[in-house]
C-alpha positions in Angstrom: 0.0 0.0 0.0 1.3 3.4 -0.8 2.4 6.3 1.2 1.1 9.6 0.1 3.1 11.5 -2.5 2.3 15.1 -0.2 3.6 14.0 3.5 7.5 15.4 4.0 9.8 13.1 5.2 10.8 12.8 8.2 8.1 14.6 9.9 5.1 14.1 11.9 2.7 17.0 11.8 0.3 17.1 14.7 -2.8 19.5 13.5 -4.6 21.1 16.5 -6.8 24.1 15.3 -8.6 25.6 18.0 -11.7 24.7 17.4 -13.7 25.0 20.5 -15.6 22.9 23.2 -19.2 24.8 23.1 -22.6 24.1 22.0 -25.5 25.6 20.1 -28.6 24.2 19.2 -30.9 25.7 16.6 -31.4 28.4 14.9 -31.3 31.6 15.9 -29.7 34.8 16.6 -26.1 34.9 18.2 -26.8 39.5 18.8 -24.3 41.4 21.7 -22.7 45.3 21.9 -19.4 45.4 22.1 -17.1 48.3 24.1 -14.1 49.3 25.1 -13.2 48.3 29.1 -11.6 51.6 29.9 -13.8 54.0 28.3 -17.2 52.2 27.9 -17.6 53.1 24.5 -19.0 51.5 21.7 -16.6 49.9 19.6 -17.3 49.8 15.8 -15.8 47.3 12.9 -15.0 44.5 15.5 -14.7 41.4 13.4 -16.7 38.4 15.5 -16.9 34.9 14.0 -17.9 31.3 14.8 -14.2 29.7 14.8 -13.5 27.7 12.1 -16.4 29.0 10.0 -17.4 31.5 7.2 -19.7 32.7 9.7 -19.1 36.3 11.3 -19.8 39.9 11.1 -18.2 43.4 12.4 -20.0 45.7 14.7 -21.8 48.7 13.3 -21.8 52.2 14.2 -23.7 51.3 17.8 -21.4 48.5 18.7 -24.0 45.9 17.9 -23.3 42.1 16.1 -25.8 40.2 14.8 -25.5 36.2 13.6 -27.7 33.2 12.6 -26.6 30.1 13.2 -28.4 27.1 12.0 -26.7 23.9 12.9 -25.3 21.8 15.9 -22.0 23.1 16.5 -18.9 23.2 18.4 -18.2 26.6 18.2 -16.9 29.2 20.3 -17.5 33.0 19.3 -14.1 34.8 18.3 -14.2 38.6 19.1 -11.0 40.2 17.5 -9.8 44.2 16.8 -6.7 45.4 16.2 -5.3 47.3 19.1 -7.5 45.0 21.6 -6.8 41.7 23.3 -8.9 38.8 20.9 -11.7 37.5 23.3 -13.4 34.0 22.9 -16.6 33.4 24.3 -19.0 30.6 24.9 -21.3 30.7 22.1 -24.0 29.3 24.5 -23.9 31.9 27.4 -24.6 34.5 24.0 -28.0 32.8 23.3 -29.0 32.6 26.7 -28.1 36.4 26.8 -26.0 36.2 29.7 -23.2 38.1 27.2 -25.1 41.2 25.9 -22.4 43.8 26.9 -18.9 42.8 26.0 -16.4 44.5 27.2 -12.7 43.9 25.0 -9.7 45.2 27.0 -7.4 47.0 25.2 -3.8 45.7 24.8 -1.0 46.9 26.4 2.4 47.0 24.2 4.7 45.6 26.0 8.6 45.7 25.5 10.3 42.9 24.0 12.5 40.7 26.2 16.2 41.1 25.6 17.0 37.4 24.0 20.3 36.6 25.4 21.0 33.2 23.5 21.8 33.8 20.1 19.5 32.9 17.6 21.3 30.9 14.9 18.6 31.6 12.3 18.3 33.9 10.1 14.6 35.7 10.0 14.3 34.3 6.1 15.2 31.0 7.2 12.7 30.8 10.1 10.5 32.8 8.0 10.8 29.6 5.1 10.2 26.4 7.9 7.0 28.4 9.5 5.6 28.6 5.9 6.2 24.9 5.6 4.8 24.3 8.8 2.2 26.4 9.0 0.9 26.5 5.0 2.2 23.4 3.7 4.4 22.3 1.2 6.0 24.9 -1.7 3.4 23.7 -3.7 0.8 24.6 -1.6 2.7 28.5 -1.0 2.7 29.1 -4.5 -1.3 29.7 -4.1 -1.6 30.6 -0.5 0.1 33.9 0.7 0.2 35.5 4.1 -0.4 38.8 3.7 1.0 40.5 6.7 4.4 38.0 7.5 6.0 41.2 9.2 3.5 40.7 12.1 4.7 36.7 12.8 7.1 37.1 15.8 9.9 33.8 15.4 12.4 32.8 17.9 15.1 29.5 18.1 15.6 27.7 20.7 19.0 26.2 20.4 19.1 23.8 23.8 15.5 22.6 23.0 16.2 22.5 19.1 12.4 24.6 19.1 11.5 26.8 16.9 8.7 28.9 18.5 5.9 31.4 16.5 3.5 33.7 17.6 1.4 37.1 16.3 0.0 39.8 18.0 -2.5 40.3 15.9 -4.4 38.0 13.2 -2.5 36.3 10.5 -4.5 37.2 7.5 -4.3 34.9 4.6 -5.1 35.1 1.0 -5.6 31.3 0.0 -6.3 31.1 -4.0 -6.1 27.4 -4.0 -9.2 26.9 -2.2 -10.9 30.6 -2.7 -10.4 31.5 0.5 -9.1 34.7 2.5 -8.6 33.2 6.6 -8.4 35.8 9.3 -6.4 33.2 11.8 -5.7 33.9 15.5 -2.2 32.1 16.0 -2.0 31.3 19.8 1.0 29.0 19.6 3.4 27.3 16.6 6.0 25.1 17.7 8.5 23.0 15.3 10.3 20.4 17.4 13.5 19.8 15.1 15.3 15.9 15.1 17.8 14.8 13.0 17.6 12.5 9.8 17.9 9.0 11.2 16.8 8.8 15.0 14.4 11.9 15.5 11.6 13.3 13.0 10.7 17.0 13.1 7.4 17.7 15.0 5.2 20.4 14.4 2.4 21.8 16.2 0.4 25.2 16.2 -3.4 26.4 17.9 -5.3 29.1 16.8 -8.8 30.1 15.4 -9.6 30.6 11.9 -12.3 32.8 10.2 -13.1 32.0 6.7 -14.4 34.8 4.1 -15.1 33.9 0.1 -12.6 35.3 -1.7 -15.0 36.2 -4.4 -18.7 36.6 -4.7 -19.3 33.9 -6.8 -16.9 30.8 -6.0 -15.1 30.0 -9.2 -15.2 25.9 -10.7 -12.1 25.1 -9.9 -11.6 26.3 -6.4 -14.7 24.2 -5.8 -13.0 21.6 -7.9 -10.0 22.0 -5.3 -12.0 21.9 -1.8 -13.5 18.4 -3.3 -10.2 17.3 -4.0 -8.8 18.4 -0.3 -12.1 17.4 1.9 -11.3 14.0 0.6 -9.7 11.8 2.6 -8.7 14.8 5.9 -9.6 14.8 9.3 -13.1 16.6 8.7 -14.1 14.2 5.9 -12.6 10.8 8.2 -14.5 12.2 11.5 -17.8 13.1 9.8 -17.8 9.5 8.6 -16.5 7.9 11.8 -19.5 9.7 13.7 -22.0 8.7 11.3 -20.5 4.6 11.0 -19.6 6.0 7.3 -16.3 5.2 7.2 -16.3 1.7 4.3 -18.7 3.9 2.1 -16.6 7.1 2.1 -13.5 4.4 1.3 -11.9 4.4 4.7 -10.5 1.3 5.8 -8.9 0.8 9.0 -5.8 -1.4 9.9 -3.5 -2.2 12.6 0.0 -4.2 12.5 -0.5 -4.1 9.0 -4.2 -6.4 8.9 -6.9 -5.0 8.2 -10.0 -5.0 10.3 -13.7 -3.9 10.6 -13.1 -0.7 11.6 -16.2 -0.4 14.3 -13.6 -2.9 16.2 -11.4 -0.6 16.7 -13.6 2.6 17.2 -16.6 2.2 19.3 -19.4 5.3 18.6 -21.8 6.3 21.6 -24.3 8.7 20.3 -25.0 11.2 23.5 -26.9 14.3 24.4 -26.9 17.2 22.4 -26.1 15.8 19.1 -22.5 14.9 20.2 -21.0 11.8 19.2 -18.5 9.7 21.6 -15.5 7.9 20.0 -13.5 5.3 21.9 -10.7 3.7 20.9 -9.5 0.2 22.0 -5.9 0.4 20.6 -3.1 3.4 21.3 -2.9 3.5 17.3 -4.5 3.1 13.9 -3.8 3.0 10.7 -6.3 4.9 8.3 -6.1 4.1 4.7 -8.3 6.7 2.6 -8.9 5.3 -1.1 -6.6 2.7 -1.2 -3.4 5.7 -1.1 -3.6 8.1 1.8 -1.9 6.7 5.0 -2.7 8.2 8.3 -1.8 6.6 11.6 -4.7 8.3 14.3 -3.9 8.3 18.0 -5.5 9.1 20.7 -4.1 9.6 23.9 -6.8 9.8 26.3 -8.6 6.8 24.5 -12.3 8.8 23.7 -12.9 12.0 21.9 -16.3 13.6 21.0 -17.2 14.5 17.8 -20.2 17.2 16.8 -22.8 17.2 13.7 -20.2 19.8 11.8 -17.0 17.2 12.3 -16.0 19.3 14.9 -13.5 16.9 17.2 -13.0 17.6 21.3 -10.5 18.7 22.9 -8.3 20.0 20.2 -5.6 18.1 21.8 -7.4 14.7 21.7 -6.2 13.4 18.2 -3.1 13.1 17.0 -2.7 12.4 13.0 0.9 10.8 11.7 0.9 10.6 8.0 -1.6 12.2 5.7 -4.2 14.5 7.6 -1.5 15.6 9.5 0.6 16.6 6.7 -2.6 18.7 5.8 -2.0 22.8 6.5 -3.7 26.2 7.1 -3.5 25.7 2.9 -5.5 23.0 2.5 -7.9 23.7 5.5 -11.9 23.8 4.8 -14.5 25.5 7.2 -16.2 23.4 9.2 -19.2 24.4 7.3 -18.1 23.2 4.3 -20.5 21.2 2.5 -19.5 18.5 0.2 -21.8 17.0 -2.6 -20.9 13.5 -3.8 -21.3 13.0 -7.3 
């Protein structure tokens, strides 16, 4: 069986997007006002999203947000304005009203620490291994551009071997292989270096992404594109594991090398509020999507929930070795994304 052709070598890429641990429950309207802490003003043009959506707004001239939501989700709300500290709130606690007034603290610039290991790295080299890390592969950076790079703050540890990332404000992204422009909080990016025999590079970062078409009317081949890239990740494997999917979507599942029914392996509790419970009997899996795309899925806490959008809890839950892991900010789809079989 084959390896994919788009995993690096000698790396394991451990995807944990900050999707959230929150619920809604039908539709309706997600409404606050938003002001400034110190001066109890209304703030206007706050961008506020459902993370990991195409679904947010900015504040008008009052302060005010309005959104519809309309599915079972696993959402927190994102609240985010330059020159302000990015807020997350529980999507739930909006409905019930309990979060009418929000008040976002302004952020304080503080003065960078004086650094006084020496940083081996130059800024274009650090600059080249986050893109890889972050984006994906060259091919994938051809078509997907961060727009404000100047704002990513990178720093090398050379005891830990560590490369560490981080932004101050949102990352924004202009993705033309998918049609996409992402607003993405960066909380964390980490890229654990090894060596070419013993070690393999490890690479982790967190944040919440905000979706936006990047024109009115999607174009045939970016749609062509997101079909290609839903098939066979972690949103397309965990909507068919929750829904016992995973033979008709071409999943197979395999450990030591045998193949086995995979509802052996995964055992699927259905439980309140639309959420679905995954145990999992062995430390690690082997995933085989379409007889090519090799992913080994572990989980260390042995159970994860999964929501109606694909939505996995906690972030941290799954880890992905192979295939979905290789899979970037570049190659990312909302998690209300829709895809149409043929």
């Amino acid at each position: 069986m084959e390896i994919n052709n788009y995993l690096p070598k000698n790396s394991i890429a451990i995807l944990i997007l900050f999707f959230s641990t929150l619920f809604l429950y039908s539709q309706k309207d997600i409404q606050g006002v938003i002001y400034d802490q110190v001066t109890k003003e209304p703030l206007v043009g706050v961008v506020v999203y459902l993370d990991g959506t195409t679904n947010g707004t900015i504040t008008n001239e009052k302060g005010k947000f309005y959104i519809k939501f309309d599915q079972i989700a696993n959402n927190t709300l994102i609240i985010s304005y330059l020159g302000y500290q990015t807020k997350l709130l529980d999507s739930q606690m909006i409905l019930n009203k309990e979060y009418e007034h929000i008040l976002l603290q302004p952020q304080v610039e503080e003065l960078e620490a004086v650094v006084l290991q020496k940083d081996p790295l130059s800024r274009s080299r650090k600059l080249r291994y986050f893109r890889k890390y972050f984006l994906g592969d060259y091919r994938i950076q051809e078509k997907c551009k961060i727009i404000n790079e100047k704002d990513i703050e990178l720093h090398y540890n050379v005891e830990k071997k560590v490369l560490y990332g981080s932004a101050s404000v949102p990352l924004k992204i202009r993705n033309k292989l998918l049609g996409y422009e992402i607003l993405y909080t960066l909380f964390d990016f980490e890229l654990q270096f090894g060596n070419d025999t013993i070690k393999k590079n490890l690479s982790y970062f967190s944040g919440t992404p905000f979706f936006k078409e990047l024109r009115k009317k999607t174009l045939a081949k970016h749609i062509k594109n997101r079909e290609t890239y839903y098939k066979g990740s972690s949103l397309h494997f965990m909507r068919a594991l929750a829904t016992k999917t995973l033979a008709e979507n071409k999943f197979r599942a395999f450990h030591n090398g045998f193949a086995g029914d995979p509802y052996a392996f995964f055992t699927i509790t259905r439980k309140k509020r639309m959420l679905t419970k995954v145990e999992m009997a062995l430390n690690v899996v082997s995933i085989l999507y379409d007889q090519k795309l090799r992913t080994k899925i572990e989980v260390p806490e042995g159970n994860f929930l999964i929501d109606k959008m694909g939505n996995y809890s906690p972030p941290t839950g799954v880890i992905f070795d192979g295939y979905m892991g290789s899979l970037k900010i570049g190659t990312l789809l909302p998690l209300d994304y829709v895809f149409e079989a043929q």
